[in-house]
C-alpha angles and dihedrals in degrees: 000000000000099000086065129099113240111220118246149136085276096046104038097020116037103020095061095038091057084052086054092049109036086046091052090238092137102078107230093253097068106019100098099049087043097052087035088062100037084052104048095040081044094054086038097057094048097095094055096053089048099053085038131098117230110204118169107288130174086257090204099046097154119135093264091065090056127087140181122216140172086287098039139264118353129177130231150169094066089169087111097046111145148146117284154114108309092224077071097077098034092053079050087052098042096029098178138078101219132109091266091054097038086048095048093041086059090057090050083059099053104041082051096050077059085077109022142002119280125222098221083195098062085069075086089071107053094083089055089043095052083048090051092047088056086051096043094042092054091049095049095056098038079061089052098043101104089058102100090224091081124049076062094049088039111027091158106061117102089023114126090245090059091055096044086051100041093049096046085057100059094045083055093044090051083048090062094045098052093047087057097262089120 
């Protein structure tokens, strides 16, 4: 466990941040208000990860990453494994904020307290974790970017209207925290 990278503000926010900046990904125009909002969810979030606990999670748990066989559901793709707060995997499983969502992540819970013991609290996190995933998937593809498999998987990063939508999300994203969504 200890050659993985835990998940937190430093490692997801700011890191990758300080890549986009330092390799001029972020087009001037939106480059101060993206880096404005990354900086400011990054500092608030500070506090949670360090009260939190970080145990080995998938890192990446989203529904394309499970599959069902003969014998049931199996995950893949643990490329991205990490430290980090459990509640990370189960908000990539169940994505939205709506009844149906708040209703399935509950059962998440549930099923996972089967197993282990669940931090209610971290349910606080998942806000600033959703923020830090914008920040971490741009930068893994900006460092991609050069292998010719991508521009053709992902043909609308590092357009203006990426950055015009990927700032304005984390500006929404900052809004929610702040208003105590997060």
């Amino acid at each position: 466990m200890q050659y993985r990278i835990q998940l937190t503000p430093q490692t997801y926010g700011i890191s990758n941040l300080e890549y986009l900046l330092r390799e001029n990904w972020i087009p001037a125009n939106f480059r101060t208000r993206y880096e404005s909002a990354a900086r400011e969810i990054c500092t608030m979030a500070e506090s949670l990860f360090a009260t939190s606990s970080a145990v080995r999670i998938h890192g990446d748990c989203h529904r394309n990453n499970l599959l069902w066989g003969t014998t049931g559901p199996f995950f893949l793709d643990f490329d991205d494994m990490l430290r980090g707060p459990p509640v990370q995997d189960l908000w990539l499983l169940v994505p939205g904020r709506d009844e149906e969502a708040k209703t399935n992540l509950e059962s998440l819970i549930r099923g996972y307290e089967e197993i282990g013991t669940f931090d209610h609290s971290s349910l606080h996190m998942i806000e600033f974790l959703r923020s830090l995933r914008y920040i971490h998937f741009t930068a893994w593809m900006a460092r991609r970017w050069k292998d010719p498999a991508f521009p053709l998987a992902f043909p609308y990063f590092n357009t203006p209207k990426y950055w015009e939508d990927q700032t304005s999300d984390l500006w929404v994203q900052l809004e929610r925290i702040q208003s105590g969504e997060g």
